[in-house]
KEKE-3310 file (N, C-alpha, C; in steps of 0.2 Angstrom, whole numbers, plus 5000, padded with zeros to 4 digits):
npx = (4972:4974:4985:4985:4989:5001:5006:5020:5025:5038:5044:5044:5055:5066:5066:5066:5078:5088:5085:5086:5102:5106:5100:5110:5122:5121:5120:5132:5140:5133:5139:5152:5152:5151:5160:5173:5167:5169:5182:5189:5185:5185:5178:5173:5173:5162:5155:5148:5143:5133:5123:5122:5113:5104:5096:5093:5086:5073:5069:5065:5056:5047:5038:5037:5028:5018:5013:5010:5000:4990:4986:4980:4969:4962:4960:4951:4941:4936:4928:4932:4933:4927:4924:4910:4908:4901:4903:4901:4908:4922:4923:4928:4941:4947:4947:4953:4968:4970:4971:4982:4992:4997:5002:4994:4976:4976:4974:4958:4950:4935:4931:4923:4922:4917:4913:4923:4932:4940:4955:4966:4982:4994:5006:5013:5021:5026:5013:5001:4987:4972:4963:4945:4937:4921:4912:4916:4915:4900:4895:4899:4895:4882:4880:4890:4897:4907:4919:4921:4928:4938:4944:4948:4958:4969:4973:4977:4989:4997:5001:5006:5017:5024:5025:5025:5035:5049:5047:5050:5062:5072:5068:5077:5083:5070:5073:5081:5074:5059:5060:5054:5042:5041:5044:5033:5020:5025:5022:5010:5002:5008:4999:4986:4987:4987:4976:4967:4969:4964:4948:4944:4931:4930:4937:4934:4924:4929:4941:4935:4923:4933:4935:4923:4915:4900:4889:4888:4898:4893:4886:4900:4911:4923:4933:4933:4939:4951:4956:4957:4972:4979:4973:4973:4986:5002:5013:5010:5000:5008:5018:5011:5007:5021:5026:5017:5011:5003:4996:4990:4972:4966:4976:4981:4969:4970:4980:4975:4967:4963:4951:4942:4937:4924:4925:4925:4931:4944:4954:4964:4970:4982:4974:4980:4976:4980:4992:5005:5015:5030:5037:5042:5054:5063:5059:5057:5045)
npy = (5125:5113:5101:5084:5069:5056:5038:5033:5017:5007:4997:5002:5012:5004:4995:5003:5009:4995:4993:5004:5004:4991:4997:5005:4997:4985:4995:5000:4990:4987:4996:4994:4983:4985:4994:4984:4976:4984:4991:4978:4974:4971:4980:4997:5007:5017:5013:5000:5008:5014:5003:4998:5008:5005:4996:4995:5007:5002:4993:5001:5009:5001:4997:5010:5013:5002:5008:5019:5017:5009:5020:5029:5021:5020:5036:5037:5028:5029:5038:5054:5063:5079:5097:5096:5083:5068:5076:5076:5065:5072:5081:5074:5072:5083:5087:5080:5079:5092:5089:5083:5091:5089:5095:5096:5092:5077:5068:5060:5045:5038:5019:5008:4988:4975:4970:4971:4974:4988:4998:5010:5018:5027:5033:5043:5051:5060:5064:5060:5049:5041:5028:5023:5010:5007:4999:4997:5011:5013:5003:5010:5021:5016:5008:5013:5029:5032:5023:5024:5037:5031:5023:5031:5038:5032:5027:5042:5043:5037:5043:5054:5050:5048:5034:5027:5033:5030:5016:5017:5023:5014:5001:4992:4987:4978:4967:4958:4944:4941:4954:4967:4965:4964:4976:4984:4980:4985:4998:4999:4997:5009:5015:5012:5017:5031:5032:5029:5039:5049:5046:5037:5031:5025:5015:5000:4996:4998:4989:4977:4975:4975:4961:4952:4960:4967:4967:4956:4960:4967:4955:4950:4950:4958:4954:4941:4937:4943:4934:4924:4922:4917:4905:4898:4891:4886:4881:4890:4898:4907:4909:4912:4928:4935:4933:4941:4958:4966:4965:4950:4954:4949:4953:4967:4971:4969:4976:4988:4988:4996:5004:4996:4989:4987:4999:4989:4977:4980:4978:4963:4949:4936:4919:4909:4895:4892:4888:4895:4892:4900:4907:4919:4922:4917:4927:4942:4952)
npz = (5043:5057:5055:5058:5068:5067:5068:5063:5056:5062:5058:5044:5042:5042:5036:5023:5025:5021:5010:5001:5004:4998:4988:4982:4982:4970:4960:4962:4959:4947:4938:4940:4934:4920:4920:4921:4909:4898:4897:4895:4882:4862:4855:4852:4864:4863:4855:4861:4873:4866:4861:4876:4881:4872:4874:4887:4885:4877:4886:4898:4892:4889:4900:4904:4893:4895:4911:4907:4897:4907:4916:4905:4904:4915:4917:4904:4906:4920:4931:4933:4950:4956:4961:4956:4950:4961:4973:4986:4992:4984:4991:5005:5003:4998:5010:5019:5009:5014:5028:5030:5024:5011:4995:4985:4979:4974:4960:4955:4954:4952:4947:4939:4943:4943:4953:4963:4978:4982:4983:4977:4975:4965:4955:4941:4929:4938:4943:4955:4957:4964:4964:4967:4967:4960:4966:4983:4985:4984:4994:5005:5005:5006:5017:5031:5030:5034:5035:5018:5021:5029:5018:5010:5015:5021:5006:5002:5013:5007:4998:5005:5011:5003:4997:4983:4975:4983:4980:4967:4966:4975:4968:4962:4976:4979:4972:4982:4990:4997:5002:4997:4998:5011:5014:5008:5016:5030:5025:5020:5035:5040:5033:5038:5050:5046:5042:5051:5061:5053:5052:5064:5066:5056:5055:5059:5053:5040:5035:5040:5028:5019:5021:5021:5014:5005:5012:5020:5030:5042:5050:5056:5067:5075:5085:5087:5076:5075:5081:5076:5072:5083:5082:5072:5064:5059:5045:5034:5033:5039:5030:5020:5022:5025:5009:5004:4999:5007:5022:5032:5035:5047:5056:5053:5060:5071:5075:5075:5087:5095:5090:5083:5096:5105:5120:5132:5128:5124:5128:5124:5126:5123:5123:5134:5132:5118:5107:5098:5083:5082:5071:5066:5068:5057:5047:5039:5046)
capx = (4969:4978:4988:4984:4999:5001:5011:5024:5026:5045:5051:5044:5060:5073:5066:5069:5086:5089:5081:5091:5109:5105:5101:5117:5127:5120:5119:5139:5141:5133:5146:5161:5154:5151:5167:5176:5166:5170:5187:5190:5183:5190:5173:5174:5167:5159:5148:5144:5139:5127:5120:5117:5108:5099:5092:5090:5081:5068:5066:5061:5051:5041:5038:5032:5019:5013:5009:5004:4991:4984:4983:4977:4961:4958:4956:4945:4936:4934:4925:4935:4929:4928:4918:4904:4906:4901:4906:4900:4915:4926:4923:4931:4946:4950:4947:4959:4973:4973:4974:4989:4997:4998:5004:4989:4973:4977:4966:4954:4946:4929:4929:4920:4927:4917:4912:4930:4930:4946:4956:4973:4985:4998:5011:5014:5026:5024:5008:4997:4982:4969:4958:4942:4932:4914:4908:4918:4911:4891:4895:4903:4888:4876:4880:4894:4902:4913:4921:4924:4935:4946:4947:4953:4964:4973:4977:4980:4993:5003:5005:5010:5024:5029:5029:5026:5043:5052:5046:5051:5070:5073:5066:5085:5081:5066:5078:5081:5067:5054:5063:5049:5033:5040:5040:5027:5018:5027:5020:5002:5001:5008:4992:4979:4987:4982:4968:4963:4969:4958:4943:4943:4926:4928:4941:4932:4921:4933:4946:4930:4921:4937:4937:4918:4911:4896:4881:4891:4903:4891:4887:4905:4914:4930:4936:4935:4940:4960:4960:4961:4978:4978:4968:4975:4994:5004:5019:5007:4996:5011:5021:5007:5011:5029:5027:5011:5013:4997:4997:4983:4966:4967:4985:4978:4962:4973:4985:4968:4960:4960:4948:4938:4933:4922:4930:4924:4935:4949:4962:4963:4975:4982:4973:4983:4976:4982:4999:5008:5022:5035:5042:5046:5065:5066:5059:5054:5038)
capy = (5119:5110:5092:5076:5067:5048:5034:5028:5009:5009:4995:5005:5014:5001:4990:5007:5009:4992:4994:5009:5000:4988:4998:5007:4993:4984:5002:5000:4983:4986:5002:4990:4975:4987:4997:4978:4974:4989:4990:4972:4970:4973:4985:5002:5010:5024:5005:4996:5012:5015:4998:4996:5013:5006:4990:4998:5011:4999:4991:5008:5011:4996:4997:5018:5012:4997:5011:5023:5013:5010:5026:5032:5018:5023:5042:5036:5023:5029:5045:5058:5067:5084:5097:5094:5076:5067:5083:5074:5063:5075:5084:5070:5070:5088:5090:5075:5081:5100:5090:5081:5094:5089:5101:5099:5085:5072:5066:5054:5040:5029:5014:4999:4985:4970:4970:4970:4981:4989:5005:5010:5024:5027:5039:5042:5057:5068:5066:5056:5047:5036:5026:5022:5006:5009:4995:5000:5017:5010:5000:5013:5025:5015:5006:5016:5034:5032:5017:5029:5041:5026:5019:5039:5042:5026:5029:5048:5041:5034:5049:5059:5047:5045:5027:5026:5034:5026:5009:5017:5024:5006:4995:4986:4982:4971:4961:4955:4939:4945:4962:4972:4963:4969:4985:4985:4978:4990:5004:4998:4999:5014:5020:5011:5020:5037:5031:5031:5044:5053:5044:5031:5029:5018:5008:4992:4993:4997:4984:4972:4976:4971:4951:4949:4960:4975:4966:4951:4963:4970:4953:4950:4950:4959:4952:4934:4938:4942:4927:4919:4924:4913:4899:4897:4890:4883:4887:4892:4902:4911:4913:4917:4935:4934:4934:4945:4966:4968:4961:4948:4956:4950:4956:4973:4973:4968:4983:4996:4985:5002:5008:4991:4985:4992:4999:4985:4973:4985:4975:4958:4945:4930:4916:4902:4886:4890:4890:4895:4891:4906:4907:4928:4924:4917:4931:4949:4953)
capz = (5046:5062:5055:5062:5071:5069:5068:5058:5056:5065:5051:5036:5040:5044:5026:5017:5025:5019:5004:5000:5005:4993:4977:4981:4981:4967:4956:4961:4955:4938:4936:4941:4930:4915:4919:4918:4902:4892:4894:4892:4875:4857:4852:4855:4871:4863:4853:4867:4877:4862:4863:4882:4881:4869:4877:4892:4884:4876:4893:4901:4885:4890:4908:4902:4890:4899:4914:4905:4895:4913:4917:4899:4905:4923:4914:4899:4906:4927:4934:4939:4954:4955:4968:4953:4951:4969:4977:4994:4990:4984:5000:5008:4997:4998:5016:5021:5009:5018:5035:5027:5019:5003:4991:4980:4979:4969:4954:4961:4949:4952:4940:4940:4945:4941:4963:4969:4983:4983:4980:4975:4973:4960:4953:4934:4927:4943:4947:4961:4958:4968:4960:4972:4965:4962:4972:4989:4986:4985:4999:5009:5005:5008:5026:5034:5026:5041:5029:5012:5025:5032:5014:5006:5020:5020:5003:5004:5015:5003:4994:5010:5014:4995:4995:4975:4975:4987:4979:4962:4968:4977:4964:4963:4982:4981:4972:4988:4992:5003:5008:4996:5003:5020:5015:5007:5023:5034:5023:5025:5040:5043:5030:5041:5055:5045:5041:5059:5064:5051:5050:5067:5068:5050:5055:5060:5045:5033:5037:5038:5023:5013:5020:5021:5008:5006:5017:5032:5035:5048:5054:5058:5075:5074:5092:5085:5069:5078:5087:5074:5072:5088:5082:5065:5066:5053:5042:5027:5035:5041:5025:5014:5024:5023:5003:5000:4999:5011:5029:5034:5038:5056:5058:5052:5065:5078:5076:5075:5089:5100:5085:5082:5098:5110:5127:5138:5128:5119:5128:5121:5129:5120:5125:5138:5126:5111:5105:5089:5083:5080:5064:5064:5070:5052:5040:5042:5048)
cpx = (4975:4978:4987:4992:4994:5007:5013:5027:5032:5047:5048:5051:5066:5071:5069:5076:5090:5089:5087:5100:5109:5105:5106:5121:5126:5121:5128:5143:5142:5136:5150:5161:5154:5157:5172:5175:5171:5178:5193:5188:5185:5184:5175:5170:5161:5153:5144:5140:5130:5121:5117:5113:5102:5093:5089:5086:5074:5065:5062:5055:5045:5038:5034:5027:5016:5011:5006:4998:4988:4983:4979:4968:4960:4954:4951:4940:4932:4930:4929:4931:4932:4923:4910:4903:4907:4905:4905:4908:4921:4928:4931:4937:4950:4952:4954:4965:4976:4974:4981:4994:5000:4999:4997:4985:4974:4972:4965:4950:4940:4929:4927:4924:4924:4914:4917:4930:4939:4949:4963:4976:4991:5002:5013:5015:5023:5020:5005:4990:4980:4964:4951:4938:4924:4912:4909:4914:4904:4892:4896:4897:4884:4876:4884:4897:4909:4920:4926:4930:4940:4951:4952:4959:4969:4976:4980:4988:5000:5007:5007:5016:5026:5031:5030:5035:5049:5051:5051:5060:5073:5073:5073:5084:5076:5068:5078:5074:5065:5057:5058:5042:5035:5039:5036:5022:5019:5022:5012:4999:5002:5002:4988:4981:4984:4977:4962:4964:4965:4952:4942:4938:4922:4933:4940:4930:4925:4938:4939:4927:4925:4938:4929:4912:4907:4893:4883:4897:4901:4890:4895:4908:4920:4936:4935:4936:4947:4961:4961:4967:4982:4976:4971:4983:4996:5010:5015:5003:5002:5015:5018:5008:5016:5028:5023:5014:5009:4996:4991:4979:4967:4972:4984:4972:4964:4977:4981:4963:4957:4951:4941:4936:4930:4928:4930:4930:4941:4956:4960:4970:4975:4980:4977:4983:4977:4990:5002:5014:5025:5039:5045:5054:5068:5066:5055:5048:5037)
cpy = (5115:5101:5089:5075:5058:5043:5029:5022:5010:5004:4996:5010:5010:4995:4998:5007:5004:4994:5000:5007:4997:4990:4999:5002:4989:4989:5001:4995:4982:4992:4996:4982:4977:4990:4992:4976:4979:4990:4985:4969:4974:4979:4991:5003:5013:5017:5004:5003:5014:5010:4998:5002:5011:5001:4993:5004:5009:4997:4997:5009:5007:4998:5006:5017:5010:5002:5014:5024:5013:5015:5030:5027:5020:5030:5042:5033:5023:5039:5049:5062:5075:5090:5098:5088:5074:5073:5079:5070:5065:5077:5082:5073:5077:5090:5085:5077:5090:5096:5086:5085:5092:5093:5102:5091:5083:5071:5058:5052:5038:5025:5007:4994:4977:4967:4969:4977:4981:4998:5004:5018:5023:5033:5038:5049:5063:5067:5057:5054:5043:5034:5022:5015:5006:5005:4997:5006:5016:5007:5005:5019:5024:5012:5011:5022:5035:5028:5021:5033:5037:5025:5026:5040:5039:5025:5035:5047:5038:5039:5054:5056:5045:5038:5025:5027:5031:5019:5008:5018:5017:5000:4987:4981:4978:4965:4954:4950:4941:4954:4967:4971:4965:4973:4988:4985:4983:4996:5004:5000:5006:5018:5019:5017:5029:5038:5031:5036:5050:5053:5036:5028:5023:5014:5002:4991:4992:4992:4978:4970:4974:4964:4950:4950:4965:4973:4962:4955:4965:4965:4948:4952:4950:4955:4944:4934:4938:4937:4922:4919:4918:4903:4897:4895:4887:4888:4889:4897:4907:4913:4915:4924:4934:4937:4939:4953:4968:4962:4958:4954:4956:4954:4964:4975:4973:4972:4989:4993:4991:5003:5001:4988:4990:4994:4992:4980:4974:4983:4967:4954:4940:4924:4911:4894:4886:4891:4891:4894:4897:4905:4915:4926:4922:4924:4936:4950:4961)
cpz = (5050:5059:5058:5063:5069:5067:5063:5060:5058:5056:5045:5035:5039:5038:5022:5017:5022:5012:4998:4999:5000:4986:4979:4979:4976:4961:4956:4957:4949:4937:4935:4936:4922:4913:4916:4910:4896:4890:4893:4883:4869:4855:4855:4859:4869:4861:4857:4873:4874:4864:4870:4882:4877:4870:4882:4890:4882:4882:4898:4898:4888:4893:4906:4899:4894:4905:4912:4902:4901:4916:4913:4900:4910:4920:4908:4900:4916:4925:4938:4943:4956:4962:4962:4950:4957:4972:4984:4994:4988:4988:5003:5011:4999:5005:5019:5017:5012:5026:5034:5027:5012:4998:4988:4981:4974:4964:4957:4955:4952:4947:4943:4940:4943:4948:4966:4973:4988:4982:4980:4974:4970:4958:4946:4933:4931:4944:4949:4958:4963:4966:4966:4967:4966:4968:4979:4991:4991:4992:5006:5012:5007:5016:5030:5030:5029:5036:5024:5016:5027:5026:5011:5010:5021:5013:4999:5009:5011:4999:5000:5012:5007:4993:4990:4973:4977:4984:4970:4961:4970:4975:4964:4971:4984:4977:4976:4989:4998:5008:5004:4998:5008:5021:5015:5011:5027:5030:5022:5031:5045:5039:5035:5046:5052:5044:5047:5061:5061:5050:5059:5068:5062:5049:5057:5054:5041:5033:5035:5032:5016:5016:5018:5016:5010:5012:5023:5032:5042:5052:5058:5063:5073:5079:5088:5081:5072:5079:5083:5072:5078:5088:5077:5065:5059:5050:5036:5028:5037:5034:5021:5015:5021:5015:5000:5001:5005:5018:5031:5037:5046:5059:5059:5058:5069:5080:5076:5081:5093:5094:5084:5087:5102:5119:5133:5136:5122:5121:5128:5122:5125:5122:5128:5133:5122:5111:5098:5089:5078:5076:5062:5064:5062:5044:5044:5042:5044)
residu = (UNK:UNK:UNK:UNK:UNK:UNK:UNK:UNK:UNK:UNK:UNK:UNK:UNK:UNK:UNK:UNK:UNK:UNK:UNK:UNK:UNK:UNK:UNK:UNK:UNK:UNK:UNK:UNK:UNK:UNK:UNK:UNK:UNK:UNK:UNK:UNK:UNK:UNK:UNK:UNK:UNK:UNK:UNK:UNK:UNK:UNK:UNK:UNK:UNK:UNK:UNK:UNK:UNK:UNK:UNK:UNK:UNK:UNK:UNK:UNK:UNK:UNK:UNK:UNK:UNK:UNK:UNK:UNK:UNK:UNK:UNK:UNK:UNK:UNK:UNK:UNK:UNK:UNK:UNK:UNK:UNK:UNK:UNK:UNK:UNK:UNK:UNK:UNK:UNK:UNK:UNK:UNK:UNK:UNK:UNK:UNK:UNK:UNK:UNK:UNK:UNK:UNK:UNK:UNK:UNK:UNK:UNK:UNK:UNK:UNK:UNK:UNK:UNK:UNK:UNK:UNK:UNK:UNK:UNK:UNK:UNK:UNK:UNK:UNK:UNK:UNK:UNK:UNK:UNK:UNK:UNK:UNK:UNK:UNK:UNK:UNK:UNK:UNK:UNK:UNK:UNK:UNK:UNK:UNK:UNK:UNK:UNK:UNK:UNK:UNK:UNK:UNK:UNK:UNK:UNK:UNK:UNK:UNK:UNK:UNK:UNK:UNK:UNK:UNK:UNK:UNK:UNK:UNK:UNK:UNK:UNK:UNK:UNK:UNK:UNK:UNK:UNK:UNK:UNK:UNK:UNK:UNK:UNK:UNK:UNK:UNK:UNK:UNK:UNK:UNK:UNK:UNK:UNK:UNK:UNK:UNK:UNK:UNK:UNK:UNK:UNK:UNK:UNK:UNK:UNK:UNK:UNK:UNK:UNK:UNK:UNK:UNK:UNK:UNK:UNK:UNK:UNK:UNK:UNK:UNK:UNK:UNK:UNK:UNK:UNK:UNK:UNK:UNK:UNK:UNK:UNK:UNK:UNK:UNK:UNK:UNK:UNK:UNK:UNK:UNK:UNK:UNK:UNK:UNK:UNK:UNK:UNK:UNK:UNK:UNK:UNK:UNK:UNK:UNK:UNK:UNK:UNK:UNK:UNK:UNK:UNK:UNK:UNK:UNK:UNK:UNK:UNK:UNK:UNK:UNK:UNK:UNK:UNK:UNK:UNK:UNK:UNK:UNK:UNK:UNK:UNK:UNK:UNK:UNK:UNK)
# end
């Protein structure tokens, strides 16, 4: 089966690179402040090597349970899908990771959610999940199927570009304030862009369907929905991005507007009366 092509976010590389410089350098830090401590102190090496191995083994310890418990619930408590559960949806699932290339499909969850209409992907000892939240599904099912396909491929995306790992290799670099929300943002965007590319006909909806919800998603106007980007000013509105992992809605529909508006009005000009104030030159977008 012939790969899709599409387009990588430019600064999801120039944050990893950062990103990357940074652990190095810290990861050299804590050598050169351990290598001072050790042999500065009256205790033996071989002691204190024991010890921080042993702290820092507890702290890992943690961080391993605490995942694994929520993976141990997704698997006990969600619906794996399979080609004899929801096969229509597995479908999906198998067909978008062979246009990927994927080594292999991922284990795919449905779990209730409470009606939060969301989905996620994850990574635990080598392996890929994606958890699909019932509600999103239902909804996806019942108005648009187009939707389900933007929302799968979007986070098939994540597993094509490794970002679990790269967030997991880098972790030292979101040290840095606001350098892992950018990335994180950057590597969004490079999803939606997969997600168009393999599904474009559920890029309005699905971008929509997460501000407005199952049912006024449809009556929602994506072309005034950008503008507010336009119409909305302030530094709050702007830094709430700035610190979140996930790029405003609008910011979002306004980078797929090829895919969200109709051709008559696919090119979308900044309105002359409004004006914003520019706050980018301060923090990464």
């Amino acid at each position: 089966m012939e790969s899709i092509k599409y387009q990588t976010e430019p600064k999801e590389h120039l944050y990893l690179a950062i990103k990357i410089s940074i652990t190095i350098a810290i990861d050299l830090l804590i050598v050169f402040f351990l290598y001072d401590l050790f042999t500065n102190s009256d205790a033996p090496v071989l002691f204190q090597i024991v010890v921080l191995l042993f702290y820092l083994g507890l702290v890992g310890l943690y961080f391993f349970f605490a995942f694994g418990v929520m993976v141990g619930h997704i698997k006990g408590n969600g619906v794996r899908l399979t080609p004899q559960q929801l096969p229509a949806v597995y479908n999906v699932i198998e067909k978008q990771s062979m246009k990927l290339g994927l080594r292999s499909v991922p284990d795919v969850y449905l779990l209730q959610s409470g009606g939060v209409l969301n989905a996620f992907a994850t990574r635990f000892v080598g392996s890929n999940y994606i958890v699909l939240y019932s509600e999103l599904v239902e909804a996806a099912l019942e108005e648009d199927p187009q939707v389900l396909e933007f929302i799968i491929a979007h986070e098939l995306g994540h597993i094509k570009c490794k970002h679990m790992t790269w967030r997991l290799l880098t972790l030292p670099g979101s040290l840095i304030p606001f350098l892992g929300a950018a990335y994180s943002r950057a590597c969004e965007y490079t999803c939606d862009n997969i997600g168009a590319a393999l599904a474009p006909k559920g890029v309005r909806n699905g971008l929509l369907i997460l501000a407005a919800g199952r049912k006024l998603f449809k009556e929602v106007d994506a072309r005034t929905m950008m503008r507010q980007n336009y119409t909305r000013t302030g530094f709050w509105f702007w830094f709430a991005e700035k610190v979140a992992s996930h790029p405003h809605l609008s910011n979002r529909l306004e980078r797929q507007k090829e895919f969200t508006l109709a051709p008559a009005i696919s090119v979308m000009r900044k309105p002359d009366e409004f004006v914003t104030a520019d706050h980018s030159k301060y923090m990464p977008s």
